[in-house]
C-alpha positions as CSV (number, residue, x, y, z in Angstrom):
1,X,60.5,-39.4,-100.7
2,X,61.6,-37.2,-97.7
3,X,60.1,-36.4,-94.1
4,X,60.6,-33.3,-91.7
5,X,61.6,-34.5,-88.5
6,X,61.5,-31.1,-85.6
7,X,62.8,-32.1,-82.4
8,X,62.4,-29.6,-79.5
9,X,62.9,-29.6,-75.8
10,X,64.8,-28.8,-72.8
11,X,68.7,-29.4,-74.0
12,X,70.1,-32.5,-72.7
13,X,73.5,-34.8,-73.9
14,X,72.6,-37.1,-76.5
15,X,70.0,-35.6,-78.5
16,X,71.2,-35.7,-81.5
17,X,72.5,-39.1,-81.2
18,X,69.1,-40.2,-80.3
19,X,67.8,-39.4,-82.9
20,X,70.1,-40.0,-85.8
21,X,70.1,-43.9,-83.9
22,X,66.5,-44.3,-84.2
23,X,66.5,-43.3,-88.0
24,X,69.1,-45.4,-88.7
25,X,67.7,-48.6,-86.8
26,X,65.1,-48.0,-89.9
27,X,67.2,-47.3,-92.3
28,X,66.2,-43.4,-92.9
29,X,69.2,-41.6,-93.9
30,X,69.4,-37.9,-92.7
31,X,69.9,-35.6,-95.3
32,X,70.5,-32.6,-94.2
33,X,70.2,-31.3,-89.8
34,X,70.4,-27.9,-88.5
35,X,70.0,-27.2,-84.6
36,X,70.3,-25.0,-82.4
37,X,70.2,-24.6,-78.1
38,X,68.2,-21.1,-77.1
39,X,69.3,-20.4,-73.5
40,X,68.3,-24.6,-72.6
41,X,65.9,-25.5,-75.4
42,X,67.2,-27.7,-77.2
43,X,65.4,-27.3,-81.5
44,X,66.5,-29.2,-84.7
45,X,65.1,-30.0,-87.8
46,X,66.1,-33.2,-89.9
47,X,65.1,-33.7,-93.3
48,X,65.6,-37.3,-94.2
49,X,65.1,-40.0,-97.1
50,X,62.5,-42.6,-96.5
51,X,63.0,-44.0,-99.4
52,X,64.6,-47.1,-98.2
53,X,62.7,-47.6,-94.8
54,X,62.5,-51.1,-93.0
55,X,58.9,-50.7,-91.2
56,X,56.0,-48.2,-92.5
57,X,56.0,-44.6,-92.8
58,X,53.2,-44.7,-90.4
59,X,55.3,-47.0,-88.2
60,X,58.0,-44.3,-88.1
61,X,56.1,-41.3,-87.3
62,X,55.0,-43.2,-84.1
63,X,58.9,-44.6,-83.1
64,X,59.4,-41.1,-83.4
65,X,56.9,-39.7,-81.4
66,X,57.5,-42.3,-78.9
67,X,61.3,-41.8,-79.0
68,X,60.3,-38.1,-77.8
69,X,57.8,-38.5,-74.8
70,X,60.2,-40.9,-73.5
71,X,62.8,-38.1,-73.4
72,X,60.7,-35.1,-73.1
73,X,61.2,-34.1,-76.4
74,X,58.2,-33.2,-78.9
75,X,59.2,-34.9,-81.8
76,X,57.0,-34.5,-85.0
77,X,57.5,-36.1,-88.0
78,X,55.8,-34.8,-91.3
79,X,55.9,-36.1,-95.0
80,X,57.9,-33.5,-96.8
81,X,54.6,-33.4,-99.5
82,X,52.4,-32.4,-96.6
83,X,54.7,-30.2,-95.5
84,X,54.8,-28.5,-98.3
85,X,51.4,-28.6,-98.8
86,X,50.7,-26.7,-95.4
87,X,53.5,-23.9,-96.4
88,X,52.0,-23.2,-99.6
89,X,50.5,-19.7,-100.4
């Protein structure tokens, strides 16, 4: 199984590292990662396994979350099944 992970916010050093820290104190292995910086917003999108993870799915999406107010990010973190389900025609 594989979650969405967006990551937006003003563009700072470390971002990425952040990020791809906090998924691997969990044991979520990233995937595939594109980002990009738009003048000084900083967006990215992860898509990672949570196959293997070392706390709940649940748990995640709020270490997340929490990972980006701390920062002034807005991280969201989405099951890639609802995800899907909320692209489909």
């Amino acid at each position: 199984m594989r979650a969405i992970i967006t990551v937006s916010g003003k563009d700072a050093v470390g971002i990425i590292a952040q990020v791809s820290c906090a998924c691997t104190e969990v044991n979520a292995n990233i995937e595939d990662i594109t980002q990009k910086v738009l003048d000084d917003l900083f967006v990215m999108v992860m898509l990672v396994s949570v196959d293997n993870l070392s706390i709940k799915f649940t748990d995640f999406i709020d270490r997340m979350t929490e990972l980006g107010k701390r920062n002034g990010l807005v991280i969201h973190t989405v099951h890639e099944d609802i995800f899907n389900a909320m692209h489909r025609i």
